[in-house]
N, C-alpha and C positions, 0 to 999 in steps of 0.2 A: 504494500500500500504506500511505502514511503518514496518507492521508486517513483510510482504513477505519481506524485505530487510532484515528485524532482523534473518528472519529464514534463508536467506541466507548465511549470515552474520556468522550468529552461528555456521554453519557447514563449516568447511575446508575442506572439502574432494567434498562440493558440488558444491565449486567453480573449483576444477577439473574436474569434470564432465558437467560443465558449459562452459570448453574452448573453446571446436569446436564453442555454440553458440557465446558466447563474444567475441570469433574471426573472425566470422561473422558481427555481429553487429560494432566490430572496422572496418572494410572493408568498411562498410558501411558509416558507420561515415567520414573515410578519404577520401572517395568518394564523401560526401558534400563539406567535407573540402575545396578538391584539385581538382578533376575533373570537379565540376558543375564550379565552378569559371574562369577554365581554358576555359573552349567548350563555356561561355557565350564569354570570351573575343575574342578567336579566332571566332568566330563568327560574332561578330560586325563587327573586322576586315576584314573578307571577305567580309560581306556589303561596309562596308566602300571604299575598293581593286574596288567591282563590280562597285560604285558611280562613283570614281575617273577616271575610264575607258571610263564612259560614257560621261564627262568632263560637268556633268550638275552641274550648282551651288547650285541650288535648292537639287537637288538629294544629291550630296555631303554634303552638311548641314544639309540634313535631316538624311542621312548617320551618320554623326558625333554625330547628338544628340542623335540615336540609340542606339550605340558603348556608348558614354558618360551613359546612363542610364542602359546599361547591364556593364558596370564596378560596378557602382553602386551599382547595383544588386550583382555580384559578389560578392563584399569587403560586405556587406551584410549578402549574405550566410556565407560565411566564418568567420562574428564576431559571426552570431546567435548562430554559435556551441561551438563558445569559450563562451561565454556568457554562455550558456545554462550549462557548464561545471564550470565556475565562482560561478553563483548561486545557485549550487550542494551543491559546496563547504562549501559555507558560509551560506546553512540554512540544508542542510541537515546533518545526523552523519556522521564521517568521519571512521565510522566501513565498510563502504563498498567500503573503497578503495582498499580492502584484493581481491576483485573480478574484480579490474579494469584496475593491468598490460595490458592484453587480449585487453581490449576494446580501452588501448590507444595508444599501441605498438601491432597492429596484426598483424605485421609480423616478428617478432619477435621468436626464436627458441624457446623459453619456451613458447610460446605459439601454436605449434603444436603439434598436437595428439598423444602420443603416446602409441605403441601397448603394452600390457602387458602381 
Protein backbone atom coordinates (compact mmCIF):
# COMPACT_ATOMS: atom_id res chain seq x y z
CA UNK A 1 0.00 0.00 0.00
CA UNK A 2 2.89 2.27 0.66
CA UNK A 3 4.37 1.67 -2.75
CA UNK A 4 0.98 2.63 -4.43
CA UNK A 5 1.14 6.13 -2.54
CA UNK A 6 4.85 6.52 -3.53
CA UNK A 7 3.80 5.80 -7.09
CA UNK A 8 1.34 8.28 -6.60
CA UNK A 9 3.13 10.56 -5.07
CA UNK A 10 5.92 10.54 -7.63
CA UNK A 11 3.97 11.53 -10.58
CA UNK A 12 2.32 15.05 -10.60
CA UNK A 13 0.53 14.83 -13.56
CA UNK A 14 -1.34 11.68 -11.85
CA UNK A 15 -2.63 13.57 -9.23
CA UNK A 16 -4.41 15.41 -12.11
CA UNK A 17 -5.81 12.81 -13.54
CA UNK A 18 -6.92 11.61 -10.11
CA UNK A 19 -9.22 14.85 -9.58
CA UNK A 20 -12.72 13.99 -10.62
CA UNK A 21 -11.99 10.65 -8.38
CA UNK A 22 -10.44 12.74 -5.16
CA UNK A 23 -13.21 14.97 -5.78
CA UNK A 24 -15.59 12.39 -5.33
CA UNK A 25 -14.02 10.74 -2.44
CA UNK A 26 -13.85 14.48 -0.75
CA UNK A 27 -17.92 14.54 -1.31
CA UNK A 28 -17.83 11.74 0.27
CA UNK A 29 -15.86 12.33 3.11
CA UNK A 30 -17.97 15.71 3.85
CA UNK A 31 -20.87 13.69 3.77
CA UNK A 32 -19.72 11.63 6.93
CA UNK A 33 -18.48 14.78 8.18
CA UNK A 34 -21.61 16.95 7.89
CA UNK A 35 -24.63 15.11 6.63
CA UNK A 36 -24.68 11.69 8.79
CA UNK A 37 -24.33 13.84 12.00
CA UNK A 38 -26.88 16.34 10.98
CA UNK A 39 -30.03 13.51 9.78
CA UNK A 40 -28.99 11.60 13.19
CA UNK A 41 -29.72 14.76 15.18
CA UNK A 42 -32.80 15.83 13.38
CA UNK A 43 -33.93 12.63 13.67
CA UNK A 44 -33.99 12.12 17.28
CA UNK A 45 -35.45 15.37 17.38
CA UNK A 46 -38.44 14.33 15.59
CA UNK A 47 -38.72 11.28 17.83
CA UNK A 48 -38.40 13.21 20.57
CA UNK A 49 -41.38 16.30 18.78
CA UNK A 50 -43.53 12.73 18.20
CA UNK A 51 -42.84 11.63 22.28
CA UNK A 52 -43.60 15.18 23.50
CA UNK A 53 -47.04 15.05 21.44
CA UNK A 54 -48.16 12.19 22.82
CA UNK A 55 -47.45 13.67 26.56
CA UNK A 56 -46.30 10.04 27.75
CA UNK A 57 -43.51 10.24 30.35
CA UNK A 58 -42.27 7.03 29.72
CA UNK A 59 -42.24 7.75 25.87
CA UNK A 60 -40.66 11.17 26.29
CA UNK A 61 -37.69 9.73 28.29
CA UNK A 62 -37.37 7.18 26.25
CA UNK A 63 -37.59 9.65 23.58
CA UNK A 64 -34.66 11.69 25.15
CA UNK A 65 -32.36 8.87 25.77
CA UNK A 66 -32.63 8.15 21.97
CA UNK A 67 -31.88 11.69 20.69
CA UNK A 68 -29.10 11.66 23.65
CA UNK A 69 -27.28 8.52 22.05
CA UNK A 70 -27.75 9.53 18.25
CA UNK A 71 -25.99 13.00 19.37
CA UNK A 72 -23.43 10.77 20.50
CA UNK A 73 -23.30 8.84 17.79
CA UNK A 74 -23.20 11.88 15.63
CA UNK A 75 -20.17 13.83 17.52
CA UNK A 76 -18.62 10.39 16.94
CA UNK A 77 -18.84 10.11 13.36
CA UNK A 78 -17.61 13.31 12.90
CA UNK A 79 -14.36 12.93 15.30
CA UNK A 80 -13.66 9.38 13.59
CA UNK A 81 -12.91 11.22 10.29
CA UNK A 82 -10.94 13.94 11.88
CA UNK A 83 -9.18 11.38 13.75
CA UNK A 84 -8.66 9.15 10.80
CA UNK A 85 -7.10 12.22 9.04
CA UNK A 86 -4.86 13.02 12.47
CA UNK A 87 -3.25 9.70 12.39
CA UNK A 88 -2.46 10.17 8.60
CA UNK A 89 -0.78 12.77 9.41
CA UNK A 90 1.43 11.64 12.08
CA UNK A 91 2.56 8.19 10.88
CA UNK A 92 2.10 8.31 7.51
CA UNK A 93 4.68 10.44 4.79
CA UNK A 94 3.52 13.77 4.31
CA UNK A 95 4.51 13.28 0.33
CA UNK A 96 0.81 12.63 -0.20
CA UNK A 97 -0.40 15.64 0.77
CA UNK A 98 0.50 16.98 -3.07
CA UNK A 99 -2.83 14.80 -3.86
CA UNK A 100 -5.17 15.99 -1.03
CA UNK A 101 -6.37 19.62 -1.96
CA UNK A 102 -9.25 17.48 -3.88
CA UNK A 103 -10.13 15.39 -1.01
CA UNK A 104 -10.23 18.13 1.59
CA UNK A 105 -11.63 21.07 -0.26
CA UNK A 106 -14.07 19.21 -3.00
CA UNK A 107 -15.77 21.83 -3.83
CA UNK A 108 -13.59 24.00 -4.46
CA UNK A 109 -12.63 25.58 -8.23
CA UNK A 110 -9.34 23.96 -8.75
CA UNK A 111 -10.77 21.17 -8.19
CA UNK A 112 -13.07 20.64 -11.07
CA UNK A 113 -12.42 19.04 -14.22
CA UNK A 114 -11.29 20.78 -16.73
CA UNK A 115 -11.67 20.29 -20.57
CA UNK A 116 -8.42 20.58 -22.55
Amino acid sequence: MVDLFNLLVGAGDLCDELKPILRIVGIVIWGIRVAVPVILIVVGSIDLAKAVTEKSEDKIKEAQNKLVKKAIAAGLVFLVSILVTVVMKVVGHNEYEECMPCVDHPFRDECTVSSK
